[in-house]
Each structure stands twice: as C-alpha cells, then as structure tokens.
N, C-alpha and C positions, 0 to 999 in steps of 0.2 A: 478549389474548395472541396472537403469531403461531405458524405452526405450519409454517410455510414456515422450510427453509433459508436462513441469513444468510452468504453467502460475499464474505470482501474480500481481494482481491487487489493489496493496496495494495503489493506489492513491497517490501519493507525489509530491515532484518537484525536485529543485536543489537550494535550499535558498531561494524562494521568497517570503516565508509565513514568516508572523508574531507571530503567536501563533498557538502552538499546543495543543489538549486538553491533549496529552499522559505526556505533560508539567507544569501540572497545581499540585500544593499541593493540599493535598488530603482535607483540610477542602476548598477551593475554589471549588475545583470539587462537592466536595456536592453540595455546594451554588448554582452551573450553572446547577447540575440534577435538582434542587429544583425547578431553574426558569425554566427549559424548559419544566418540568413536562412533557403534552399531545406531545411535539412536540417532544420528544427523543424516541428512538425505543424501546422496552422491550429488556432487560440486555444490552444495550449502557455503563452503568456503571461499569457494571461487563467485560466489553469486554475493554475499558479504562484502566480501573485495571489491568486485563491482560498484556493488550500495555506497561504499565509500568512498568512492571516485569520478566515478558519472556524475556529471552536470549536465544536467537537460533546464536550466532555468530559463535560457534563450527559447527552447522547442517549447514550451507552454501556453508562452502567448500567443505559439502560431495555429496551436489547436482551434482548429473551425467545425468541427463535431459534435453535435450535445453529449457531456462528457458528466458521466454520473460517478465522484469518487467515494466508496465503500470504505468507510473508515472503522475498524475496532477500538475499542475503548479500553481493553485489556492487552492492546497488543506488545508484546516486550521484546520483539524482532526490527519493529519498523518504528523509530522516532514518531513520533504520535504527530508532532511538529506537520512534519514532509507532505500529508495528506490534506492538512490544513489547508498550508502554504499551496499547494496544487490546484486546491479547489478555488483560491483567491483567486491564483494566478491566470487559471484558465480561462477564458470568456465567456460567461454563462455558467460555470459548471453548479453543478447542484453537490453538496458534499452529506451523505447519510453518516451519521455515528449512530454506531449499534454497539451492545453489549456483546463482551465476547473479544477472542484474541487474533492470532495471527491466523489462525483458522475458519475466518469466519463466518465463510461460506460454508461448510460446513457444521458450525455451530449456532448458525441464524439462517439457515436454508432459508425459510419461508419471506423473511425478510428481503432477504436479496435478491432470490427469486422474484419479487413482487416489483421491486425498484427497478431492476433491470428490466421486466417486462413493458411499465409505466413507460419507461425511458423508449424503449423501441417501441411503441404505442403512439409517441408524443413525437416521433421522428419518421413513421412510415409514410 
C-alpha cells in the first residue's frame, strides 16, 4: 500500500470541450504537428500517440493513495471525459474542475496550489 500522495494533473473538464487532440486520426494529427511546427513542444507528438493508446483502466483501481485529479474546464488537449472517468475510477479520489485550460497550473496557481496542499495536509 502507498502512503504517498497520488496528484494528477491531467487538465480536463466534464464535457465542455469541443475537440480533443487524443481524438484526432493519425494522418490529421500529422497535418496539425506540421502546422504548429515552432509552437508544439519537443515529443508533443510522441506523447499524443501515447494518450491514444495507453490504457491504464486496470491501474486505477489499484491506486491506494489519496489521489486529488485537477481537471480544466477549458481544456482542448485532454478529453475532458478521461479526468472524470479517473476520479470515479479511483478509490476515494477527489476530482477539482477549475476554469481554465490545459495549462492550468499555471492559469489557476492559487487554486491548485491550495488543493494540493489540503491534500498532503490531510495525508501527512
């Protein structure tokens, strides 16, 4: 059993996104790396590819961790779906939607900041 904090910060929401890029056919996802070129991060492509093939639905119910998942509500990278489904699946998990996208840490410091803290507060 773990005894460490489980925090995922996989940005999503609860339906309000439009398009996900983990959603996209693989000859369009070319197309969108092609055009984003300088503005995509180095292996963005490779980590996409990833999102859409990993299945961890088995690993979730094996989390034993308090497991706090940080959901965006603007996010248009991650299936808004996947964080939902996570925070179900998990045992216990607490699931926060906050405004804001795939950046959200970033875009809701204080928020996250504060959640995560609670969390290792409520776990020390």
């Amino acid at each position: 059993m773990t005894t460490t904090a489980s925090v995922n910060c996989a940005a999503a929401g609860s339906g309000r996104s439009t398009w996900a890029a983990t959603s996209l056919p693989e000859d369009l996802l070319d197309d969108v790396v092609r055009r984003t070129g300088s503005h995509l991060a180095p292996g963005a492509r490779a980590q996409i590819v990833l999102a859409r093939t990993i299945d961890v639905e088995a690993d979730l119910l094996t989390i034993s961790a308090p497991t706090l998942v940080i959901s965006g509500l603007a996010d248009n990278f991650v299936d808004p779906a996947h964080s939902e489904h996570a925070a179900e699946a998990i045992p216990g998990a607490v699931l926060l939607e906050l405004d804001g996208g795939h950046g959200l840490p970033h875009e809701q410091t204080g928020p996250v900041v504060a959640a995560i803290t609670d969390l290792i507060g409520r776990t020390a």
